[in-house]
C-alpha positions in Angstrom: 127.3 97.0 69.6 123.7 97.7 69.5 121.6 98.9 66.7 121.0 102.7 67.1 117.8 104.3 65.7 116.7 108.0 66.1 113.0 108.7 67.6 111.3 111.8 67.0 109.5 112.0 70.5 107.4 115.7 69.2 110.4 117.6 70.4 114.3 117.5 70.5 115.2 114.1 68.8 116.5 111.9 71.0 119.2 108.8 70.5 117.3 105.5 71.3 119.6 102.8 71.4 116.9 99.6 70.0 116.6 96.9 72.4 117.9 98.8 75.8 114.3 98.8 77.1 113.3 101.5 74.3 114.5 104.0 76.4 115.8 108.1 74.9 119.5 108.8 75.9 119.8 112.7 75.4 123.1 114.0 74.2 124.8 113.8 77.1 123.8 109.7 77.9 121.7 110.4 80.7 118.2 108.1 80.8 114.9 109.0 81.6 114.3 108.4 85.7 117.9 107.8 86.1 120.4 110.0 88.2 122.7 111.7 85.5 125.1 109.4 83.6 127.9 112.3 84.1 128.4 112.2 88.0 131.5 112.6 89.2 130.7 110.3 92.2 129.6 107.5 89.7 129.8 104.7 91.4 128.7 106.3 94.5 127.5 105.6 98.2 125.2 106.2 100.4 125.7 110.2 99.9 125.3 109.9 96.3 122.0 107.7 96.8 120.6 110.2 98.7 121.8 113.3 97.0 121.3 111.9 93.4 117.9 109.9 94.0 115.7 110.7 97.3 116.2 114.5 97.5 115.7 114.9 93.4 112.4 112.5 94.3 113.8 109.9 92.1 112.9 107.3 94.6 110.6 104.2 93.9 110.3 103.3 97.4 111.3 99.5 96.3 113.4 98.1 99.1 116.5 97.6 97.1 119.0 99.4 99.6 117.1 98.1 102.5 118.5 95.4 104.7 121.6 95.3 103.6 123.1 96.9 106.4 121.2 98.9 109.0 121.6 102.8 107.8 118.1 102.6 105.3 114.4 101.7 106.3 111.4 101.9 105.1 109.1 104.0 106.9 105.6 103.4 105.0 106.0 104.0 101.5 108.9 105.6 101.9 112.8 104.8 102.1 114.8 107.1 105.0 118.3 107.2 106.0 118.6 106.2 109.3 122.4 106.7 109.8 125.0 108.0 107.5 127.3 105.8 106.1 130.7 106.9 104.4 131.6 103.7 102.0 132.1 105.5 98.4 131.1 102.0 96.8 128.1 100.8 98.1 125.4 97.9 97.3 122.7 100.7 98.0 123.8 103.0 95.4 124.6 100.0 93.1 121.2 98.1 93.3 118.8 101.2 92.9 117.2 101.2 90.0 117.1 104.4 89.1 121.6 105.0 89.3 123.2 104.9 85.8 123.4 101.5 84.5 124.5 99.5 81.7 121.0 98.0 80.4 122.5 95.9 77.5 124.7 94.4 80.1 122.1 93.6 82.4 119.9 92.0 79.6 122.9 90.0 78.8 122.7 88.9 82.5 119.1 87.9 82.6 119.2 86.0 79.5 116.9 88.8 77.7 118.3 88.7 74.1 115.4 87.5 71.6 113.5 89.9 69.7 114.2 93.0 71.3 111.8 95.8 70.6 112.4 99.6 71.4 109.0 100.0 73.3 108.8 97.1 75.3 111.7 95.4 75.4 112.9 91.2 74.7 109.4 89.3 73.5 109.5 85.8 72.9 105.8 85.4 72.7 102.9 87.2 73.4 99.5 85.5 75.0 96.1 86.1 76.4 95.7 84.1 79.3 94.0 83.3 82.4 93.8 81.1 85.6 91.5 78.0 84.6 90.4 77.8 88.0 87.9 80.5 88.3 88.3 80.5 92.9 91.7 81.7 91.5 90.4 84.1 89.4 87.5 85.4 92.2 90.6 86.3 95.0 93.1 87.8 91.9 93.2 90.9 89.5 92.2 90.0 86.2 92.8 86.8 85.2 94.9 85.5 87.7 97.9 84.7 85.8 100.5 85.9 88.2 98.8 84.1 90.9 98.6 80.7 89.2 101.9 81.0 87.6 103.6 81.9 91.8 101.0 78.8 93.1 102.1 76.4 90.4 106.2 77.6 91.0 105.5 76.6 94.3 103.7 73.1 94.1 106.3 71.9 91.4 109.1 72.8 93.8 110.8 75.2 91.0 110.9 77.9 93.7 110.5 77.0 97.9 109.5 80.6 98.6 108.2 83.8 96.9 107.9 87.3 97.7 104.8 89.4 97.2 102.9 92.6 98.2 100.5 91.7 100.9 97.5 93.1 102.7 99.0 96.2 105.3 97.1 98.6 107.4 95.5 101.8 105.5 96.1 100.8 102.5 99.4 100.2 103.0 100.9 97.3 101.7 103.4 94.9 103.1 105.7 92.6 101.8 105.8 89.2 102.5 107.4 85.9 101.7 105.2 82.5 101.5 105.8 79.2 100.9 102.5 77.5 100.4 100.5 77.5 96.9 97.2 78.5 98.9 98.9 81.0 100.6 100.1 82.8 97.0 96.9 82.7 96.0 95.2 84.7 98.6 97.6 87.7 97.0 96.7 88.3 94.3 95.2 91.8 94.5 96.8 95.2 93.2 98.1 97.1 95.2 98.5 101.1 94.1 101.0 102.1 96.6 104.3 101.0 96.3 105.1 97.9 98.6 109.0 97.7 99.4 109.3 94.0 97.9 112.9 94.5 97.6 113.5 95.2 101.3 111.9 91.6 102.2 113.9 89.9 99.4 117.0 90.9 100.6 116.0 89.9 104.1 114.6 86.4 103.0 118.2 85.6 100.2 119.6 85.4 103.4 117.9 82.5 105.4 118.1 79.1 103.7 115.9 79.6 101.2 117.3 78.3 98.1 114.7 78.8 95.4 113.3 82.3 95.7 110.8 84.1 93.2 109.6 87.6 92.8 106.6 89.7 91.8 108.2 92.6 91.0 107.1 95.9 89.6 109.1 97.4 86.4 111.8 99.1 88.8 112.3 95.9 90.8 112.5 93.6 88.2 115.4 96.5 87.2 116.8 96.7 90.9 117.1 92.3 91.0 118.3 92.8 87.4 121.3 95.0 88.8 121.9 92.7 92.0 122.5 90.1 89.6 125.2 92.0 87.8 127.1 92.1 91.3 129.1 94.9 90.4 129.4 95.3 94.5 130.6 91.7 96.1 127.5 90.7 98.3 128.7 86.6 98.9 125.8 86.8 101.7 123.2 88.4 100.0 121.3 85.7 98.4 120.5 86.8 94.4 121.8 83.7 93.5 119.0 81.9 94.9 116.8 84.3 92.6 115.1 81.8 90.2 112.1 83.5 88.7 110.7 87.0 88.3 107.1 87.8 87.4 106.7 91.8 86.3 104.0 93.7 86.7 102.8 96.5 84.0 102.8 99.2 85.9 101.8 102.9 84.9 102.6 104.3 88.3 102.3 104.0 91.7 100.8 106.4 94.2 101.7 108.3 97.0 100.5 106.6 100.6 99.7 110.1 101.9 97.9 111.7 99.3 95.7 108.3 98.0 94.5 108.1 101.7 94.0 112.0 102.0 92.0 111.7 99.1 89.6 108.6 99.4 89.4 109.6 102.9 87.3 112.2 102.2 85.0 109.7 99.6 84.6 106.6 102.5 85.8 104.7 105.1 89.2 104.0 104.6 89.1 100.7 106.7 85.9 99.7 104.0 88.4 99.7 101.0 88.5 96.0 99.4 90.5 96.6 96.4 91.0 99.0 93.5 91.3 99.1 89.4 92.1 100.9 86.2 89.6 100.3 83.6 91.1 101.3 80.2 92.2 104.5 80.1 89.2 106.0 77.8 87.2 105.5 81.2 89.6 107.6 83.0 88.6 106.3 86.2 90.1 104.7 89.5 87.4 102.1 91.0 87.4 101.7 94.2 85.8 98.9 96.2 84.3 99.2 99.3 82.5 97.0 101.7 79.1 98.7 100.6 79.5 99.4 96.4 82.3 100.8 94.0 83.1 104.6 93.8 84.5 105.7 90.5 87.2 108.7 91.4 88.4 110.6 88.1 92.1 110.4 87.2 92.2 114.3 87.4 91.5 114.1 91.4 94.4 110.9 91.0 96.9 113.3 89.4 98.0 114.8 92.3 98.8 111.5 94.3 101.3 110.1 91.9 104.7 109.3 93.0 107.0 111.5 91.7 109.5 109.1 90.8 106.7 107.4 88.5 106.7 110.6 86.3 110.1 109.8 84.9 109.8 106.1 84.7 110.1 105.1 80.8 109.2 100.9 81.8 105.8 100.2 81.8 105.6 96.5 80.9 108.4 95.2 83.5 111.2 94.5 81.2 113.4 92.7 82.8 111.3 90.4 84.1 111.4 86.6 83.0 107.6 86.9 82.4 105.6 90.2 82.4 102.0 90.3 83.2 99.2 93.3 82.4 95.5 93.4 82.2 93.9 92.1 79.1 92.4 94.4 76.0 90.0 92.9 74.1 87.3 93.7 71.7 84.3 92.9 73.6 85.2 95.7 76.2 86.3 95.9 79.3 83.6 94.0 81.5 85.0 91.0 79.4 88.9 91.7 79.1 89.3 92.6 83.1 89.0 88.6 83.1 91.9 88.5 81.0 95.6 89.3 81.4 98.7 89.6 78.9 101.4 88.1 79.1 104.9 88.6 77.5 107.3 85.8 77.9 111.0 87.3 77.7 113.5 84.6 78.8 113.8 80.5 78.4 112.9 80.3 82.2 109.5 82.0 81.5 108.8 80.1 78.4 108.8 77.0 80.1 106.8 78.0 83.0 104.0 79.2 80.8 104.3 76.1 78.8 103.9 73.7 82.1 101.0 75.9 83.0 99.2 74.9 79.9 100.3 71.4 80.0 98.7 71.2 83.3 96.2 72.7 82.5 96.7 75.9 85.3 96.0 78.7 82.4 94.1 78.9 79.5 95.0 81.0 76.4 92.2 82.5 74.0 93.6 83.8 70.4 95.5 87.1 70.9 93.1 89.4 69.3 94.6 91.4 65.9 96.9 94.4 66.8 96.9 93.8 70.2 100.5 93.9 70.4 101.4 97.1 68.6 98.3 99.0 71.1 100.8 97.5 73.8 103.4 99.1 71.8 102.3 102.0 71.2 100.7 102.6 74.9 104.2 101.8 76.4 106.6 104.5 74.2 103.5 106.9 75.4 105.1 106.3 78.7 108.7 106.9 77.3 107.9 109.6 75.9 106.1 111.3 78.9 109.4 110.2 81.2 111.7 111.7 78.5 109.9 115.3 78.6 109.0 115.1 82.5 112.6 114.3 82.8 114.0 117.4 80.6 111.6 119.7 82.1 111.4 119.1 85.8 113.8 120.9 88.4 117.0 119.0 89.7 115.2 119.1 93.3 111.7 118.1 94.7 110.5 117.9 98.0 112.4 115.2 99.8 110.9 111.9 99.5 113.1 110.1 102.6 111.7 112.0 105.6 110.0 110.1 107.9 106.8 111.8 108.8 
């Protein structure tokens, strides 16, 4: 059994069971951003998906039920029923991140089992780091870790393919799979509306790819976690061929429609180059356009979040095998966007970070004092927000899986 240990989130105290990503279970075992523990229907189908996740607006948009069969899509950021399917057990219910699960199981699975924290999960080590190669750095956010790390994956033939977020229309992004170092890095930007990563990996486990790895956001890096645990026989599906996952930290995502209604009115949308979050005492989205950076207030920003990201308690990707965030260090931002974070969480991540620096791919500066516990300490924020969004909002939202 795990250790149990009782947070007082400011409210009704809530059961935190240490080490199962630092999550609050209320009294009745349900998790913050999960469809209730107590269904009846639990395991479920495609009628439990969508009456449990898409029409509460519990929905990530991350691809996980897509291409396994041909009865979900993703139309833009969104996932939609295309046909209705009557299985009562089915992979799309199973795989979603945001059904009931068995966390401690699923950490078991991924090989997630040293020094488990309550607010951000298993850390075997804890780093400021960067891509030596400062062209990598120039085409990446931040430091470049992620891109390095997928680039050198690639040359030493650990994976043959990864999937990332690519460049869409509109700011829209799209998923794609690559196979060439060069290639990964040209990726490297953020990308603030949700790309359906899952949806491509499904569709690429199933060619001959043998070696696949992932840049997943925190509910991905949940979803592969869940594929893994095959609770749904898939012999075709390809998550055996899953051999590294890189998490993002990740606050939230945005809403397609609303992020484009907005800076549409501000510029050109077509003239959008990228986008960051400075720290959060800026409280600002930068935006970069072909002609100078706008600086849009978080307040206007508010509106455009994804519903599903207001219940979300992961912010630091925790079942990834590394997790990567911007930097925070004490010469300020216009230093530390140069900079990532990096916690390593299983064997498989500690030994690519440890190649990178042996060959030289990243270099590490010393992790400034109380870094971690800020990370700490910013991530049960998020927790805690998910755990009183969650007991406060109403049982349904506007639909998220229309097309339209």
């Amino acid at each position: 059994m795990c250790k149990n240990a009782l947070i007082d989130f400011g409210g009704p105290v809530f059961h935190a069971i240490y080490g199962l990503g630092g999550f609050g279970h209320d009294m009745n075992g349900n998790v913050p951003g999960h469809a209730p523990a107590n269904l009846e229907s639990v395991p479920g189908g495609q009628k439990d998906l969508v009456e449990a996740v898409i029409k509460t607006g519990l929905c990530t948009g991350c691809g996980a039920c897509v291409n396994l069969c041909p009865y979900q899509a993703i139309y833009r950021d969104r996932v939609v029923t295309l046909h209705h399917c009557d299985l009562t057990r089915g992979r799309c219910y199973d795989f979603c991140p945001r059904t009931p699960t068995d966390l401690e199981a699923l950490r078991a699975i991924c090989e997630i089992g040293a020094d488990l924290t309550p607010e951000v999960g298993g850390i075997r080590g804890f780093f400021i780091a960067r891509a030596t190669d400062d062209a990598i750095r120039q085409r990446a956010q931040h430091g470049g870790t992620v891109s390095a790390l997928i680039a050198l994956a690639l040359r030493e033939g650990l994976i043959d393919a990864a999937v990332l977020a690519g460049e869409g229309e509109g700011l829209l992004p799209q998923s794609v799979t690559v196979d060439e170092p060069e290639a990964a890095v040209g990726l490297g930007k953020s990308r603030f509306v949700v790309s359906p990563t899952l949806a491509e990996f499904n569709r690429v486990g199933r060619t001959e790819r043998r070696r696949i790895g992932v840049v997943a956001t925190p509910c991905q890096a949940l979803a592969l976690a869940k594929m893994r645990a095959q609770t749904v026989a898939d012999p075709a599906g390809g998550i055996e061929n899953l051999r590294l996952v890189i998490g993002l930290f990740c606050g939230w995502a945005l809403s397609w429609r609303n992020l484009s209604t907005l800076l549409a009115k501000k510029t050109d949308i077509a003239a959008i180059t990228g986008m960051d979050i400075p720290p959060s005492r800026y409280h600002t989205l930068e935006v970069y356009t072909k002609e100078g950076t706008l600086w849009v207030s978080l307040d206007e920003v508010n509106s455009s979040i994804r519903e599903s990201c207001r219940s979300c308690d992961d912010m630091t990707a925790e079942f990834s095998d590394l997790s990567v965030g911007s930097a925070r260090l004490p010469e300020g931002w216009d230093t530390a966007r140069f900079w990532n974070q990096v916690i390593v969480r299983t064997q498989r991540g500690s030994d690519l970070l440890e190649l990178a620096r042996r060959k030289g791919v990243l270099e590490f500066r010393e992790v400034p004092a109380g870094n971690l516990e800020k990370l700490k300490a910013a991530s049960l924020n998020k927790k805690k927000a998910a755990v009183e969004h969650t007991a406060g909002r109403s049982p349904f939202v506007e639909p998220m899986g229309q097309a339209g």
